[in-house]
N, C-alpha and C positions, 0 to 999 in steps of 0.2 A: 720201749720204743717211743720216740715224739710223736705225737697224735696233736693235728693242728684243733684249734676248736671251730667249730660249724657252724654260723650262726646266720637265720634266713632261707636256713636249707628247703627246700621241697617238701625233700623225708630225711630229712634233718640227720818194705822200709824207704821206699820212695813219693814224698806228697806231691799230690797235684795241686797250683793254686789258680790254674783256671776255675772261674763262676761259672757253675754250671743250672739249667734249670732242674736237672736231674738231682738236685742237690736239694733243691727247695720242693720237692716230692715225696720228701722224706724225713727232713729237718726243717723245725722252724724258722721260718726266716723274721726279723723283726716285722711286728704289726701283725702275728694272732698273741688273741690276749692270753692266752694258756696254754701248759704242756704238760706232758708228765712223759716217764720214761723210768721202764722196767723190762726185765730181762723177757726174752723170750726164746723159752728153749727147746720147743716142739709146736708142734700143727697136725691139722690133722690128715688122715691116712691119706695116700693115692688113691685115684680113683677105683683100681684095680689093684690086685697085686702083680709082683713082678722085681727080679733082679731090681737090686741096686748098688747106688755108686756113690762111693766115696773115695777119693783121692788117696787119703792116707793107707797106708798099709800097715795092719798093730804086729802082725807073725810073717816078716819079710826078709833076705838076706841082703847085705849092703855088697860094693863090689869089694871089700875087705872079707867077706867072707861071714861077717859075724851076722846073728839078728837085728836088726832094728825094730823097733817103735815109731810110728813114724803119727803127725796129727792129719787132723782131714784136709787137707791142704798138702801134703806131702811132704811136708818141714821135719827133719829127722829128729827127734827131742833124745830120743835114748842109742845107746849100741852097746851090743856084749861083745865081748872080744873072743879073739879062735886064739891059734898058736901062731906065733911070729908077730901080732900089733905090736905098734908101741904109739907112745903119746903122740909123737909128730907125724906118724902118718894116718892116725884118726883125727888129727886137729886139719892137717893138711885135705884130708878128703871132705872135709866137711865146713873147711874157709875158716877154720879157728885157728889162733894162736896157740902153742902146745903149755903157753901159760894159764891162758884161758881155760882149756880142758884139764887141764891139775887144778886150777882153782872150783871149777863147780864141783869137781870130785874129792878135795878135801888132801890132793898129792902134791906132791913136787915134781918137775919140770924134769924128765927126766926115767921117772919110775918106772922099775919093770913091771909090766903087763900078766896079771895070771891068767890063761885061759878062764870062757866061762863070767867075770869080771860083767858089769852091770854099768855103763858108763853114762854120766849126765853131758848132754851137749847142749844145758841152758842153763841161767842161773837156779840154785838150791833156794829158795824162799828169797823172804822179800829183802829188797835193796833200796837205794837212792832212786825216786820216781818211780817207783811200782812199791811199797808197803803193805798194800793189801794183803786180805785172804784171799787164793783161789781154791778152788775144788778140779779135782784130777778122779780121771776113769783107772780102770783096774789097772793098765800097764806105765798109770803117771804122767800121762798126759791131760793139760791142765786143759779144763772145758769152760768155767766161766770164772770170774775173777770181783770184790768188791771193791770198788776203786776209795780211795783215803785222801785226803787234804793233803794238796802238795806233790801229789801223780802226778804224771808228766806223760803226752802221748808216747815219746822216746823210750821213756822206762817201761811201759809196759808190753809196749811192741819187744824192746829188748827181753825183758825178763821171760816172753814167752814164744821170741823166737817166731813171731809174727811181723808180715809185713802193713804198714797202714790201708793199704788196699783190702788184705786178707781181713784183717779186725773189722772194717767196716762190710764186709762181705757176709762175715760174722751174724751182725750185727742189721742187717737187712736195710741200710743206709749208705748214702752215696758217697760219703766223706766221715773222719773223724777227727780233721781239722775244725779248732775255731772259725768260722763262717759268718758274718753278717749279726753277730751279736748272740749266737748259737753256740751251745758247748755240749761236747761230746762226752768230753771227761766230766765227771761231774761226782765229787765226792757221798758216797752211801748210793751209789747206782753199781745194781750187778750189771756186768755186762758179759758177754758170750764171748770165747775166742777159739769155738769150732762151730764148724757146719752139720746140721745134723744130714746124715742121710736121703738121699732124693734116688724116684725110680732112673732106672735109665734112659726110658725113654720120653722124661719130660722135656720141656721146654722148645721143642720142633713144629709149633703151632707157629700161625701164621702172625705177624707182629705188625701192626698200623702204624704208621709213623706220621708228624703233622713234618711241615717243608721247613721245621730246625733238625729233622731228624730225632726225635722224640717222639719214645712208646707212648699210641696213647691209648690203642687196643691191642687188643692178643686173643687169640680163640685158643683155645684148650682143647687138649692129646688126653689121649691115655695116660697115664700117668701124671700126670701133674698136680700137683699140691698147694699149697699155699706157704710150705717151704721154698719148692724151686721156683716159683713164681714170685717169691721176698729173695731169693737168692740172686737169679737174673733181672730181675725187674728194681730191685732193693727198692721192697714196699714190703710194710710190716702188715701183719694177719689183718690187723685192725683197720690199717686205709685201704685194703682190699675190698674187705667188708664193708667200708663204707663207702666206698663208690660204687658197690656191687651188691644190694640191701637182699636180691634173689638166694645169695650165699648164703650156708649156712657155716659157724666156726667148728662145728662137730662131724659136720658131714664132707664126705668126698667132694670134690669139684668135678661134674660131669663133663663127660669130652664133649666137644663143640660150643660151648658153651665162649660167648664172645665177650669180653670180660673189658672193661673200664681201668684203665691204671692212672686216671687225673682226675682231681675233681669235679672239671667239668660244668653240670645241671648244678654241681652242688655250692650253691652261694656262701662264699667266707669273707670275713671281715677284711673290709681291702679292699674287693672286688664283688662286688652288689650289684653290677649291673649285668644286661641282659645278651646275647649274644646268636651267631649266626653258623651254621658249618652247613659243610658238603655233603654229597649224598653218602657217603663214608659215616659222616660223623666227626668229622677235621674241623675244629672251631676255623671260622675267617673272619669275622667280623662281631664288632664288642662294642655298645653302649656306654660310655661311664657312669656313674652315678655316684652322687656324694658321696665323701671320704676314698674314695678307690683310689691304690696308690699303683705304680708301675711295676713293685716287685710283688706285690698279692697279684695282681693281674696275669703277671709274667708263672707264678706260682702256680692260679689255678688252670691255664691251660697248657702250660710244661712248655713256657718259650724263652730262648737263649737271650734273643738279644730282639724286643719289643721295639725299638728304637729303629732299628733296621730295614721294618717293617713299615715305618709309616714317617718317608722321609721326603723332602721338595724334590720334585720333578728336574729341576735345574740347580744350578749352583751349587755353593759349600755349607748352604744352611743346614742348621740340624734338625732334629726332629721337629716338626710341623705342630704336635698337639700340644693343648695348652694346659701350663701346673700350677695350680695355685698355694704350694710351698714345695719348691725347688730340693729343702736340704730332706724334705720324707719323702720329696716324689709322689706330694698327692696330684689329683691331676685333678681339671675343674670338669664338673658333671655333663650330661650330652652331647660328648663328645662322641663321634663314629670313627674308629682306630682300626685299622688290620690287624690280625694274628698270624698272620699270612705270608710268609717269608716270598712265598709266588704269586702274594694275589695284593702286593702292596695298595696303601692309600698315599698318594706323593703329593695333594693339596698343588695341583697346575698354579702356576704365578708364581707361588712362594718362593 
């Protein structure tokens, strides 16, 4: 996962190209000086035990009749066939071409069907933009994947029968689009393309939002993890943990327990200055201080559009505060800014 670095701290198949700040909650945005990113393919237990839920179904019948295989996300990867299939009406039920499904299976366009029959409804190994190695569970559904020089997000969403939403869902990140000088794909990184397992009854805790509509707390259920809470939230083990130092990564996450998803108290390179929030806990108001740019600022307290917030009172002027380099968006220090979508700063006269 991307882990921003800390520094100053206290205790230290459809893309979206809207900028989101949920994006930069998760992936670096330019301006922290380091990253890394490695797989992550477990957390630890729910608080309790209890039923759980996964999407996918591995011992399930299709409306053809046969078994399927299905991954955690509910995307079919396998089907055995009954009496009476044939290629075009498993290709048709499943939005493939009846070429498409003779080619991952090795047939011709046409071929009779045996009962029984074991059918792939994704690509057989690697291809053009997915070359990698994956690894697959007992019924061949691929679970994590190494990406190789010259991937392509398209190939490997195609080759595994994922959509870019799902992979980054995967992946406990808000995007797996190129972003602001950030990459997703990144050759010799495993990355994950299932969901592991969560209780069912996570995620029904109560969620704080600041006035962009942006998590910026959440209190904890029974059941919740540091899966379903990287799942819904896409925040990785690690920035949970570090905005929430009380956590431990071994142990359950206790119910009620009121939990941080920004960083907040924790000062990052960018954004060093000091700041103000409501009886909530809702930042409003932010000091600059040298070097602070708009999108470290906009980063550390999870806001869309900073600009919006702190703009003249009258007229077509734009934003009121002042940058001392325009093309980084650093802005010049002691300055007093809103975070505050409803509690603007609009600088009267201006």
């Amino acid at each position: 996962m991307l882990v921003p670095k800390f520094v100053g701290a206290s205790k230290s198949r459809k893309e979206s190209t809207a900028w989101s700040i949920a994006a930069c909650l998760l992936v670096l945005p330019v301006g922290l000086t380091s990253c890394t990113y490695s797989a992550e393919p477990s957390s630890a237990a729910a608080s309790t035990a209890a039923p759980v839920s996964s999407v996918g179904a591995a011992d399930s019948r299709s409306s053809l009749g046969g078994e399927i295989h299905a991954d955690s996300f509910g995307n079919v990867d396998f089907y055995t066939t009954v009496s009476g299939d044939t290629l075009a009406k498993i290709a048709a039920t499943y939005k493939l071409s009846e070429a498409k499904v003779a080619e991952f299976n090795g047939l011709q366009p046409g071929t009779t069907l045996t009962p029984g029959t074991k059918l792939r409804l994704i690509p057989d190994g690697p291809m053009n933009g997915a070359k990698g190695t994956a690894t697959t569970d007992t019924n061949g559904i691929p679970t994590s994947y190494v990406v190789t020089p010259e991937d392509t997000l398209g190939g490997i969403t195609y080759r595994f029968n994922l959509t870019k939403e799902q992979l980054a869902e995967a992946n406990k990140v808000p995007f797996t689009y190129e972003k602001g000088g950030t990459y997703f794909i990144q050759a010799g990184q495993t990355i994950q393309l299932q969901k592991n397992p969560v209780d069912s009854r996570s995620g029904k805790g109560k969620t704080v939002t600041n006035s962009f509509g942006q998590a910026v707390y959440y209190t904890t259920v029974d059941g919740d993890s540091f899966d379903s809470l990287g799942y819904q939230f896409r925040s990785t083990t690690e920035q949970i943990l570090l905005y929430n130092p009380s956590l431990a990564a071994n142990e359950p996450i206790p119910a009620g327990s009121k939990l941080r998803l920004i960083p907040g108290e924790l000062k990052i390179e960018g954004a060093q200055g000091t700041f103000t929030s409501d009886a909530e806990g809702i930042p409003l108001t932010y000091i600059t201080a040298p070097g602070d740019t708009e999108r470290q600022i906009s980063f550390r307290f999870s806001i869309t559009d900073l600009r919006a917030a702190n703009r003249p009172t009258t007229g077509t002027g734009g934003t009121w505060y002042e940058a001392v380099d325009l093309p980084t968006g650093e802005l010049a220090p002691g300055q007093t800014i809103s975070l505050a979508l409803d509690k603007p700063i609009n600088k009267p006269g201006l």
